[in-house]
C-alpha positions in Angstrom: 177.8 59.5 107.2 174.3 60.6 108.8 171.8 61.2 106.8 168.3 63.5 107.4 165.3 62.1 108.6 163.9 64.0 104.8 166.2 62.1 103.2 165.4 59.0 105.1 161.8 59.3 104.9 162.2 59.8 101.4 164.3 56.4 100.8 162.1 54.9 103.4 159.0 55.7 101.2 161.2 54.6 97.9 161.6 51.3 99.5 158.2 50.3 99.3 158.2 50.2 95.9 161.7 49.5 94.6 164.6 47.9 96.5 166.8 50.0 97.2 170.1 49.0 96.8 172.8 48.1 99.4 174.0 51.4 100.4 170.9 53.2 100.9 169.7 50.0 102.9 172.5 50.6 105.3 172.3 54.1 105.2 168.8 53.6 106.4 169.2 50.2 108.8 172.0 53.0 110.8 170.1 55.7 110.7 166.8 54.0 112.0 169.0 52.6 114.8 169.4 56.2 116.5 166.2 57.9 115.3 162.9 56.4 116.8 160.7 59.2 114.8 161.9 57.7 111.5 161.8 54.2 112.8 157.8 54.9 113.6 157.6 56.3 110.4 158.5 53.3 108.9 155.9 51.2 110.7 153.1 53.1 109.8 153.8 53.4 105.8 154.3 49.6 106.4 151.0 49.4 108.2 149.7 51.3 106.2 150.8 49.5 102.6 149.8 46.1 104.1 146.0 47.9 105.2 146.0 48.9 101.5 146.9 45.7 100.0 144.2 43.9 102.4 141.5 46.2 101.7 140.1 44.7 98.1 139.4 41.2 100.6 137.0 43.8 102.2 135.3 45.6 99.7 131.7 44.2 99.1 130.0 45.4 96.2 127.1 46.5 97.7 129.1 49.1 99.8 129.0 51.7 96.6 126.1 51.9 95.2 126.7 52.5 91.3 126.8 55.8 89.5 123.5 57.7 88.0 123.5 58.2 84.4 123.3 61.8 85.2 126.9 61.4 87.3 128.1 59.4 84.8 127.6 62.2 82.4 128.9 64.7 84.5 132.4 63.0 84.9 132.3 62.3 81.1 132.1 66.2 81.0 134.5 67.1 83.4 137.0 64.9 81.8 136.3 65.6 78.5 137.2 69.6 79.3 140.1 68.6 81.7 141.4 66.8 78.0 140.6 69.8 76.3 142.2 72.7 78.8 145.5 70.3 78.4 
């Protein structure tokens, strides 16, 4: 049974968080066999998640500089209506 590369991007992308269970992992494993496009799909959200896991180790504090009290109060605001409108 051959699946779409949607579908397959989709379980692909599931798989990062969640393991997916046997069948789908096959159905995946065959179809990544015969499509390279999915297969480099695959590499980069890996790439990608391990960049993201990695980047904390980077992150100095003094790379942000913190919020004005005048920012501060403006996202207050924002949120408080975004609660409101809900």
């Amino acid at each position: 049974m051959m699946v779409s590369c949607k579908e397959v991007s989709q379980l692909v992308s599931r798989s990062l968080d969640h393991p997916l269970p046997i069948s789908e992992r096959l159905v995946v494993h065959m179809h990544l066999m015969v499509c390279k496009l999915c297969s480099r799909y695959r590499r980069q959200l890996h790439f990608l998640q391990r960049a993201a896991r990695r980047l904390p180790e980077h992150l100095d504090e003094t790379a942000m500089p913190p919020l004005s009290d005048e920012a501060k109060q403006r996202i207050r605001a924002d949120l408080d209506a975004d609660k409101e409108n809900s």
